[in-house]
VMD Tcl script that draws the C-alpha trace (Angstrom):
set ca {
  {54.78 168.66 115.92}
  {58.30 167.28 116.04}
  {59.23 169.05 112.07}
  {58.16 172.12 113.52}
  {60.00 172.81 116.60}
  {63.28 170.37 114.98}
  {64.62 173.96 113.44}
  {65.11 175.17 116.77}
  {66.44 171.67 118.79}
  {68.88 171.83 115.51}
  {70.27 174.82 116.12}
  {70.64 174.73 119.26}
  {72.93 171.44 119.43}
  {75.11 172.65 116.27}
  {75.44 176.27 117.88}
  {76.11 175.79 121.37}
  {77.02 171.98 121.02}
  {75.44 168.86 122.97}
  {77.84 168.94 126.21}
  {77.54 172.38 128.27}
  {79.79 173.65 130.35}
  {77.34 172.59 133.48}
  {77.14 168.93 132.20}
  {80.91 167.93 131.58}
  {82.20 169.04 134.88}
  {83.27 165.93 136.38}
  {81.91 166.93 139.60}
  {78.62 166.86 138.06}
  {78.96 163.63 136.46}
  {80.17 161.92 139.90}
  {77.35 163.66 141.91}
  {74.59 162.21 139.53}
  {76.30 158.98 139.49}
  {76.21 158.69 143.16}
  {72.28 159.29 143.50}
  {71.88 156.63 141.22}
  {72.90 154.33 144.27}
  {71.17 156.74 147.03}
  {67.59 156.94 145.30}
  {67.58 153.25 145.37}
  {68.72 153.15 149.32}
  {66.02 151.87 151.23}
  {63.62 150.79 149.14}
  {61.99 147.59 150.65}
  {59.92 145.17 148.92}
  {56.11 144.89 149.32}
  {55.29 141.70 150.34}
  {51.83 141.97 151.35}
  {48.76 140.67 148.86}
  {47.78 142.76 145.81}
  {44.39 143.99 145.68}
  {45.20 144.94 142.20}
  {46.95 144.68 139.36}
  {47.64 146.88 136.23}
  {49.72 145.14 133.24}
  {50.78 147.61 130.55}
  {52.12 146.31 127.43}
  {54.03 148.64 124.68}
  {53.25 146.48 121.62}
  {56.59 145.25 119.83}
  {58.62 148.24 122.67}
  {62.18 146.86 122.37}
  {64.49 148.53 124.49}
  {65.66 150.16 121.35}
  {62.49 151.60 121.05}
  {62.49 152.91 125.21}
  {65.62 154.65 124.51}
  {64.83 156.65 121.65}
  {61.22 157.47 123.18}
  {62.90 158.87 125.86}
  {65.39 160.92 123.73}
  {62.58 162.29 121.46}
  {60.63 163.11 124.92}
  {63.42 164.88 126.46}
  {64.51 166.73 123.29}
  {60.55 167.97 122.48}
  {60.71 169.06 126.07}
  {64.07 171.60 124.98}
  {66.53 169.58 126.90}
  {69.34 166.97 124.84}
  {67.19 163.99 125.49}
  {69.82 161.57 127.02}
  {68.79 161.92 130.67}
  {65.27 161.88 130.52}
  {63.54 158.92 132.24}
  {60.36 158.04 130.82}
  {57.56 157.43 133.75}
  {58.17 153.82 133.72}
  {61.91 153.77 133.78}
  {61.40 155.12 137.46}
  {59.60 151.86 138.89}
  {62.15 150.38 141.02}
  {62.36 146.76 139.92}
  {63.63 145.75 136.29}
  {64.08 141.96 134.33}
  {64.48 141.02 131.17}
  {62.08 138.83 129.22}
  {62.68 135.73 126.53}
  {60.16 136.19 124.39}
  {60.55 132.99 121.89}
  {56.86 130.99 121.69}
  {56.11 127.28 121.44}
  {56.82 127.31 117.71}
  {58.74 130.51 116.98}
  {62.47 131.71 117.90}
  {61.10 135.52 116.68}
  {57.29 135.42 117.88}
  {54.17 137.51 117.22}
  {51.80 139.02 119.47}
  {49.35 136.27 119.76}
  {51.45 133.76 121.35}
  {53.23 136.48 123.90}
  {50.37 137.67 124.99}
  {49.19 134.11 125.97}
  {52.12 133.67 127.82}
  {51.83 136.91 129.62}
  {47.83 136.17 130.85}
  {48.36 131.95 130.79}
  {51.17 131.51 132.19}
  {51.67 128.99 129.00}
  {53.85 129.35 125.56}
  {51.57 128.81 123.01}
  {52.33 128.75 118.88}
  {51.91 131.75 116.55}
  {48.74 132.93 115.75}
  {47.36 131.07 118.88}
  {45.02 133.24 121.17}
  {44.84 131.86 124.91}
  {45.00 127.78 123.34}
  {47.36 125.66 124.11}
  {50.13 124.08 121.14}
  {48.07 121.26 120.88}
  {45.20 123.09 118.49}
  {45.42 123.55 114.69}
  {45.83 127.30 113.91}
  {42.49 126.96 111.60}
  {40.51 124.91 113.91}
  {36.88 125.71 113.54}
  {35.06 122.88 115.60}
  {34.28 124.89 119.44}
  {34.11 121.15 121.22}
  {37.89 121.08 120.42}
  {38.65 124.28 120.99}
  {37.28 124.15 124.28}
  {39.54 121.28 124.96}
  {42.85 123.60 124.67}
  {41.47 126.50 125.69}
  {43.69 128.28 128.80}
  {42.17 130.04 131.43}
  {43.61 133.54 131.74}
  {43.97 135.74 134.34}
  {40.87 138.27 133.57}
  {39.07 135.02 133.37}
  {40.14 133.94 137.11}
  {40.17 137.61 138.07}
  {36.42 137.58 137.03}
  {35.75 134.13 139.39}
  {37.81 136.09 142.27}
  {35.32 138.53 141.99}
  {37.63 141.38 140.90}
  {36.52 144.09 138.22}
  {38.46 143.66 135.17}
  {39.44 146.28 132.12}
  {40.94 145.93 128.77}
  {42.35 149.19 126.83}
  {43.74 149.47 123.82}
  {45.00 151.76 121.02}
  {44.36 148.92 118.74}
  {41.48 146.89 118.10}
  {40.22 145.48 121.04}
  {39.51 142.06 119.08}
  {43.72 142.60 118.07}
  {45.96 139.70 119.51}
  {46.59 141.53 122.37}
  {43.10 142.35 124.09}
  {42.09 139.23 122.58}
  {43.60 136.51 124.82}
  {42.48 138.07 127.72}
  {38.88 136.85 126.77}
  {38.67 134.56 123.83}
  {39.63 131.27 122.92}
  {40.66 130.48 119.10}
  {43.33 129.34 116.80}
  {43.47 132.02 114.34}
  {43.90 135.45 115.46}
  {42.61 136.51 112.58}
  {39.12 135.45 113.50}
  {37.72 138.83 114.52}
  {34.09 139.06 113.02}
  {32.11 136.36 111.35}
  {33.08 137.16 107.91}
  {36.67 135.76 108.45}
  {35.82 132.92 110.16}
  {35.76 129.68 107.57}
  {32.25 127.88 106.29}
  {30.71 125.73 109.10}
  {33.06 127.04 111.65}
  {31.35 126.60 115.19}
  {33.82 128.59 117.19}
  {32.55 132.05 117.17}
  {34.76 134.79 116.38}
  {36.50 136.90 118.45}
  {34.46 140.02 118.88}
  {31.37 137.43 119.59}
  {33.33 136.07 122.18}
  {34.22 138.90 123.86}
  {30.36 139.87 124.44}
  {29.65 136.10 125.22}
  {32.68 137.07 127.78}
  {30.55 139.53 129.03}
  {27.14 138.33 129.50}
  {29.07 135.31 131.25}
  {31.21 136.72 133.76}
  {30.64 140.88 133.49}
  {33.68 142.45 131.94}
  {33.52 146.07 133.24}
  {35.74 148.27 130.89}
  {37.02 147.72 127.57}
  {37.65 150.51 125.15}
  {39.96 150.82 122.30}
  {39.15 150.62 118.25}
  {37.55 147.81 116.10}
  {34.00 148.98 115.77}
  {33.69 147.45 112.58}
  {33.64 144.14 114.45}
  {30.74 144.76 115.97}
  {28.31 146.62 113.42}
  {26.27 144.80 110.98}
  {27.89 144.68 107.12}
  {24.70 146.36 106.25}
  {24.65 149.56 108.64}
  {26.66 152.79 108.51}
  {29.56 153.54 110.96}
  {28.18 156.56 113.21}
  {31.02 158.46 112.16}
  {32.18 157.70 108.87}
  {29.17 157.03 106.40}
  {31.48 155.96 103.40}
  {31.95 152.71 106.01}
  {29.92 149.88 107.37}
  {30.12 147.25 109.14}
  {31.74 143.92 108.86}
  {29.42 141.13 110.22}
  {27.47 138.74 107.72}
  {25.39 137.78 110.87}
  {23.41 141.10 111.27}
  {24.33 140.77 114.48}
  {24.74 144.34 117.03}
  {26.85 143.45 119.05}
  {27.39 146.70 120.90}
  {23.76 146.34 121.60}
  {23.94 142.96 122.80}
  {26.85 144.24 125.43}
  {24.32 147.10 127.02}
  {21.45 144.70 127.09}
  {23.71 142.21 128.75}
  {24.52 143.71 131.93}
  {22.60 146.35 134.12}
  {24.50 149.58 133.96}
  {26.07 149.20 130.55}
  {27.22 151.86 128.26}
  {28.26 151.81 124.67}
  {30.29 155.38 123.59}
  {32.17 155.40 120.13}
  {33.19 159.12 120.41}
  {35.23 161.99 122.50}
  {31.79 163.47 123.71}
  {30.72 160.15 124.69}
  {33.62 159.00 126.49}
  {33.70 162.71 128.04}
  {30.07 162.30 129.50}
  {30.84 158.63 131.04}
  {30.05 159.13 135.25}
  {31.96 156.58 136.40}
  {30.32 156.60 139.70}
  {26.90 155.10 137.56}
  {28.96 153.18 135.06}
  {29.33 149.45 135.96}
  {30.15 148.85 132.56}
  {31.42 150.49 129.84}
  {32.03 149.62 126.14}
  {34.08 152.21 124.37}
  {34.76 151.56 120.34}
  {36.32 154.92 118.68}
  {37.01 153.52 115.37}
  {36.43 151.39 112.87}
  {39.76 149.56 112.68}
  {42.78 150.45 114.98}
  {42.53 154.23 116.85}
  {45.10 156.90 115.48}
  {48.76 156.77 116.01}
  {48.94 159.76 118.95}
  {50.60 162.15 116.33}
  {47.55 161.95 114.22}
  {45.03 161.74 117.44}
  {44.28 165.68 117.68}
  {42.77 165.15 113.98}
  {40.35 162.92 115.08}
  {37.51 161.84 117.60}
  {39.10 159.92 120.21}
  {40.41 160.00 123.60}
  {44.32 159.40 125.01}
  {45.57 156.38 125.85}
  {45.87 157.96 128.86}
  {42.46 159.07 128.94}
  {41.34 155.99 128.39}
  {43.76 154.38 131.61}
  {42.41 156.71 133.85}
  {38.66 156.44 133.02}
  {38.89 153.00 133.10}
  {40.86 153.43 136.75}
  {37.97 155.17 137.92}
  {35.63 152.77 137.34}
  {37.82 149.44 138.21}
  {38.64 151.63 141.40}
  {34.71 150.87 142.77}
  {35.46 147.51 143.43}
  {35.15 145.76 146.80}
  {37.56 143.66 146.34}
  {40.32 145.17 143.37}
  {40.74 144.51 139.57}
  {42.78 143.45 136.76}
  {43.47 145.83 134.43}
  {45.60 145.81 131.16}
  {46.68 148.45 129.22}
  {48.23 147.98 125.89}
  {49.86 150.93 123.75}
  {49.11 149.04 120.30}
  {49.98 151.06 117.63}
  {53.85 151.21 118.78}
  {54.10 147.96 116.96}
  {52.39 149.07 113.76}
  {54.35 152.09 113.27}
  {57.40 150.24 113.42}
  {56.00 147.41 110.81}
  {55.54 150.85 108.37}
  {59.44 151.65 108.94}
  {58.36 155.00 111.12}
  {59.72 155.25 113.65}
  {58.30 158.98 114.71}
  {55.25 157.53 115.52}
  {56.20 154.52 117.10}
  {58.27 157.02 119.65}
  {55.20 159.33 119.83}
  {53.00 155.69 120.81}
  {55.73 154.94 123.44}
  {55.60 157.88 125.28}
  {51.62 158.02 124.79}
  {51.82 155.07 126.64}
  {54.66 156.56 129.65}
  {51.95 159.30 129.71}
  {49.14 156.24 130.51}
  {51.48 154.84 133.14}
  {51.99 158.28 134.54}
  {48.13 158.95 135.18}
  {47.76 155.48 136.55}
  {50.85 155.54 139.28}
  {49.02 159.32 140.05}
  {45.57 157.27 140.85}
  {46.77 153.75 142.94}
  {48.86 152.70 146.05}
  {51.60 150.88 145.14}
  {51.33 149.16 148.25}
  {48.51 146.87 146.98}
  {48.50 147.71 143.49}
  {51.45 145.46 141.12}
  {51.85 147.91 138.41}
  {53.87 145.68 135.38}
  {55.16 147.93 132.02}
  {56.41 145.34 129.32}
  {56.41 144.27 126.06}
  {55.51 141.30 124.03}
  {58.03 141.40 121.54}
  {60.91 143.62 119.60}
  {61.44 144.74 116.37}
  {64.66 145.43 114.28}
  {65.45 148.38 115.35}
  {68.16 150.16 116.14}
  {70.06 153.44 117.10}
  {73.77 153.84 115.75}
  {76.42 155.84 114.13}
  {78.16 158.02 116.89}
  {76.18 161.36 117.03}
  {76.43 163.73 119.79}
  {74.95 164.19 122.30}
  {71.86 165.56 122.10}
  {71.87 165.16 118.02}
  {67.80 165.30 117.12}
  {67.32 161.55 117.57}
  {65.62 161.71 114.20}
  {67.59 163.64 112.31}
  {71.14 162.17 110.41}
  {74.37 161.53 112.58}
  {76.22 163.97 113.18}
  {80.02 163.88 115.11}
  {80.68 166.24 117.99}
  {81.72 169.95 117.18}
  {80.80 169.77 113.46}
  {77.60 170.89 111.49}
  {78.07 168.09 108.79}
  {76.72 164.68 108.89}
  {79.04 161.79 109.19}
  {78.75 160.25 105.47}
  {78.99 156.32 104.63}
  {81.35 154.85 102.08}
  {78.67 155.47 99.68}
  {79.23 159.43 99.86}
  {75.85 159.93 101.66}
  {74.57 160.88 105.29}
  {72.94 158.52 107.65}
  {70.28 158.19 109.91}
  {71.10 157.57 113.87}
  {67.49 155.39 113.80}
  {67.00 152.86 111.10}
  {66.03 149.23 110.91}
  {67.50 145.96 109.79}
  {64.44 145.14 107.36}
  {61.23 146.98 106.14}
  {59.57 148.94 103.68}
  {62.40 151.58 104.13}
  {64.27 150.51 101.73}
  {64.61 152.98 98.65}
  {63.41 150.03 95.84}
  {60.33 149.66 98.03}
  {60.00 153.13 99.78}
  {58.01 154.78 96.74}
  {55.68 152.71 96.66}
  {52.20 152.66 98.70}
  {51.36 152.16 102.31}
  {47.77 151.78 103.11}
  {48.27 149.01 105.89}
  {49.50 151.05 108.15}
  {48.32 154.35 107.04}
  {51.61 156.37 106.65}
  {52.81 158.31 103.52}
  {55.39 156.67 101.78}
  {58.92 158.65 101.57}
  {62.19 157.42 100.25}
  {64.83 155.34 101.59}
  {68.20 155.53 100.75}
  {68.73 158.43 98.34}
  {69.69 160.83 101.60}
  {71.65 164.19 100.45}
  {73.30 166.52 103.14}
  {70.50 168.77 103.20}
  {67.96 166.32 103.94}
  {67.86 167.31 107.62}
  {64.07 167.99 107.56}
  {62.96 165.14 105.06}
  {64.65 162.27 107.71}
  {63.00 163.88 110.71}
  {59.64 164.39 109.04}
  {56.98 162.78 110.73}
  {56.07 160.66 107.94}
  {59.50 159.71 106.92}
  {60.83 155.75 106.66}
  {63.84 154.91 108.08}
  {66.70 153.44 105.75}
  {66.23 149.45 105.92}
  {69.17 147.01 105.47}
  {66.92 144.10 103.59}
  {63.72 144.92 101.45}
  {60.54 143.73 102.81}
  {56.88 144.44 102.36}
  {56.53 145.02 106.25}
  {59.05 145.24 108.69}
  {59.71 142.38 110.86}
  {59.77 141.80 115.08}
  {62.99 140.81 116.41}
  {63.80 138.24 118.53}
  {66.01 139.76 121.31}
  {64.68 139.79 124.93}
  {62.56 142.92 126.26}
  {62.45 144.66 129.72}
  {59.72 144.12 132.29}
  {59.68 147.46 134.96}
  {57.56 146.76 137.70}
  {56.48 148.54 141.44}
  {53.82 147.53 144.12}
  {53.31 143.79 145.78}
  {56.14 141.27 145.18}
  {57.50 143.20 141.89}
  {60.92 142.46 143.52}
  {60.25 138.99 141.73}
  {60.89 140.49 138.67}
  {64.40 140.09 138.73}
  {67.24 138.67 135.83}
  {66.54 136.73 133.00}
  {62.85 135.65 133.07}
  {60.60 133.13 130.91}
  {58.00 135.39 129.53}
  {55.26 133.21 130.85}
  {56.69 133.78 134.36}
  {55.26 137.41 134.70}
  {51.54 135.35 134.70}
  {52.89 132.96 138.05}
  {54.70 136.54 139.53}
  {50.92 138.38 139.15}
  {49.11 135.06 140.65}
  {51.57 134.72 143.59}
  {51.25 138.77 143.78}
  {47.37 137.93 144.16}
  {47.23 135.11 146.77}
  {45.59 132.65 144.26}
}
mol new
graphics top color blue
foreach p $ca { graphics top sphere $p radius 0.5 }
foreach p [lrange $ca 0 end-1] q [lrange $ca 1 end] { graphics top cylinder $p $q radius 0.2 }
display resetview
């Protein structure tokens, strides 16, 4: 969608250029200015106990990756992009987050998450386990020993409904520690798990999760994880199954619980009641759900679909829920050097917080946006205002690209490692399933080649996959005690902010 209407959003920043007449008057600029510091007059904290609480996580959203989501959403809305707020941006309480693990200065998703739903740091790899268990630990007695209770867990005891949504597989790192216990996040079906292994894998956990304690709403992708090796995904009969157990497992989550559903396409998830549904299983692919650019080619619902179906039915609880919401494929995009898509994921995921702010009371309910880690990402090279945010850098009043001492143009987004580099940019790109386009051979008139939606950034170092990166990310947050989320914060602290939010 973005190549197409990028002509237009072009021409309209070199013809008229990015400052109008309205927008430079300094009157203007001192007015706006001063309701920065009025909007935020009189806005008292909420101090009572939250009945609920929503945590949304961007997967690897740097703030990088916030400000060029909002850019792209402002400019595919017709305006220069700079002064849109994405729906988060508007909560009124902001910190920043170190997100360093027990064992890593740069840190994966595994760990984070812990520390988001533990309230511990816990080592790479490491789902919801303390730093005291072997990544490849396969004996359950000792994994039990290390295992950390997390908050659906003690939301579950409290007697709250809980909820899990994802855009990636809901046995992925991030769903994952909400549930299971395990060393490797790898672990997700039986056929990874090593000979002998006791400890079940992860998807087996999370219906042993259910039949214990009566997880009402997880949907995301990762249906695959749950299907026999032996029988045909419902949707794609070139694919099957992964599990060496024969195992059903989406069976064993309806039979588990009175009032269970199991849906694993559009129609399905369309037809949910959510006044009947107590608890609902929702699996729409076989691996990881589309990136939101490629959704309207497939099966499956939004992410913010998804938020508010699963709002619906949380929302019939006597006595609140936990919910978390994680926009997964934000993180993969930017591992493929795309950064389109990773934008398009971000604002999926502003849209998610959007329809849930439109459903709850932010007087009981602690809405949290964050992120678990960064990547190396960046935005650079002094183009106007409103410049496509895709597009190559371009200085104020001119219709050329700025050029490098190399005699070519330059992006404004690129990254500091990844498969964009030109060596490595030919070559294929099945992980992540985005077309492979070159790196650094840019020519003046590649204007529509660097904004195409399947386009890799330039990369600084060559690497298979690009990396995270270490720096801190933002935590916005409205509703009961979010004023605690204030500074520079320990990434494990947002799990103590949501308890004392709670009353536990």
């Amino acid at each position: 969608m973005y190549r197409r209407c990028i002509g237009v959003l072009t021409a309209i920043a070199l013809a008229s250029g990015a400052a109008t007449a309205e927008n430079v008057h300094r009157d203007n600029w001192y007015a706006s200015g001063a309701s920065e510091v009025t909007s935020r007059l009189g806005v008292e904290p909420v101090t009572g106990r939250a009945r609920n609480v929503i945590l949304f996580i961007g997967d690897g959203m740097g703030i990088s990756t916030i400000t060029a989501a909002r850019i792209l959403e402002g400019q595919l809305r017709g305006g220069s992009g700079e002064d849109n707020a994405l729906s988060f941006e508007k909560l009124p309480y902001l910190a920043l987050s170190k997100t360093y693990s027990n064992n890593q200065q740069v840190s994966d998703s595994a760990p984070t998450a812990t520390a988001m739903v533990t309230g511990v740091k816990a080592n790479d790899g490491a789902i919801s386990v303390d730093a005291g268990l072997e990544r490849n630990e396969p004996d359950l007695e000792v994994v039990e020993r290390h295992a950390l209770a997390t908050l659906l867990e003690q939301a579950e005891a409290h007697g709250l409904a809980t909820g899990i949504v994802s855009t990636a597989r809901v046995t992925h790192a991030t769903p994952a520690v909400n549930y299971a216990h395990i060393g490797n996040r790898d672990w997700e079906t039986d056929r990874l798990l090593p000979q002998g292994a006791s400890v079940s894998d992860i998807a087996a956990q999370l219906v042993e999760a259910q039949s214990r304690y009566g997880i009402e709403v997880v949907m995301g992708g990762g249906r695959a994880m749950f299907l026999p090796a032996n029988e045909v995904d419902p949707e794609y009969p070139e694919r099957t199954g992964t599990r060496l157990d024969g195992r059903r497992l989406y069976e064993e989550w309806i039979a588990a619980r009175p009032g269970s559903a199991f849906v694993w396409n559009k129609a399905g998830f369309d037809a949910i009641d959510p006044a009947s549904t107590r608890h609902l299983l929702g699996l729409f692919e076989p691996s990881h759900m589309l990136y939101e650019e490629d959704r309207a080619d497939g099966n499956e619902p939004s992410l913010a679909e998804m938020t508010g179906k699963a709002l619906d039915i949380l929302q019939g609880s006597e006595k609140g829920y936990y919910l978390m919401v994680e926009a997964g494929r934000v993180d993969h995009a930017h591992h493929a050097g795309n950064a389109y898509r990773a934008l398009k994921d971000t604002i999926a995921l502003s849209d998610a917080v959007r329809a849930a702010l439109a459903r709850v009371d932010l007087d009981e309910t602690l809405v949290i946006v964050t992120a678990d880690h960064s990547h190396v990402f960046t935005i650079a090279g002094y183009p106007e205002r409103g410049n496509p945010i895709l597009g190559l850098a371009r200085q104020p009043g001119s219709t050329a690209p700025r050029l490098a001492l190399d005699g070519r143009p330059y992006t404004t987004l690129g990254y500091a490692n990844g498969r964009g580099y030109a060596q490595l940019a030919v070559g294929g790109d099945t992980r992540y399933g985005i077309p492979p386009t070159p790196g650094r051979h840019l020519e003046p008139d590649w204007v529509h080649e660097t904004e195409d939606e399947g386009y890799h950034q330039e990369a600084l170092v060559p690497l298979a996959d690009e990396t995270h990166g270490g720096e801190d990310v933002a935590i916005y947050a409205g509703g009961p005690w979010s004023h605690l989320f204030r500074g520079v914060m320990e990434q494990h602290g947002i799990y103590h902010v949501i308890r004392h939010a709670l009353g536990w």
